[in-house]
PLY file of the C-alpha trace (Angstrom):
ply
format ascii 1.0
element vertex 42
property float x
property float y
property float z
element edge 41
property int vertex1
property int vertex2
end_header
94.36 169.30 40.16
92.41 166.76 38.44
89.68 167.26 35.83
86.71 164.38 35.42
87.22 164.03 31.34
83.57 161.36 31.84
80.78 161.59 33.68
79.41 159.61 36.80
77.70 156.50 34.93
80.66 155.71 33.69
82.52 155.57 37.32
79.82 153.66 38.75
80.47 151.09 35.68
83.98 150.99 36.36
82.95 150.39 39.96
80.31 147.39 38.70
82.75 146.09 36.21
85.37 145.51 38.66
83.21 143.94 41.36
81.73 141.51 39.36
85.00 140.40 38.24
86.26 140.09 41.33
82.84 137.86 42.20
84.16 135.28 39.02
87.65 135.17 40.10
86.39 134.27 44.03
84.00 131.47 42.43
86.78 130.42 40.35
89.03 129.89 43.28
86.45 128.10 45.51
85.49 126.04 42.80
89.20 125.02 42.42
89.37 123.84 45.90
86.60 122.45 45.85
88.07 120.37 43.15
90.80 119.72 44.45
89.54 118.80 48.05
87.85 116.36 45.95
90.67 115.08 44.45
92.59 114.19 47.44
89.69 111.90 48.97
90.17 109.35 45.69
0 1
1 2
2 3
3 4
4 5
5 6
6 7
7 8
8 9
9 10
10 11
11 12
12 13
13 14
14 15
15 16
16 17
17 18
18 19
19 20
20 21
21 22
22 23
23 24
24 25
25 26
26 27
27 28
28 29
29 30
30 31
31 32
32 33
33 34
34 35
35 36
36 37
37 38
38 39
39 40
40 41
């Protein structure tokens, strides 16, 4: 039903790609509350 057109290493860089991604966007968000946790005490 459906044909690969690329081989493995590229999959497992899609896979990589998209995981560390997700890692920047979860440090982004605890770094905003962080921030604003911060925030609140001044």
């Amino acid at each position: 039903m459906f044909e690969q057109n690329v081989g493995d290493g590229a999959n497992l860089f899609v896979i990589i790609v998209a995981v560390i991604v997700g890692f920047v966007a979860a440090m982004g968000f605890l770094d905003k509350m962080k921030t604003t946790k911060n925030e609140k005490k001044d």
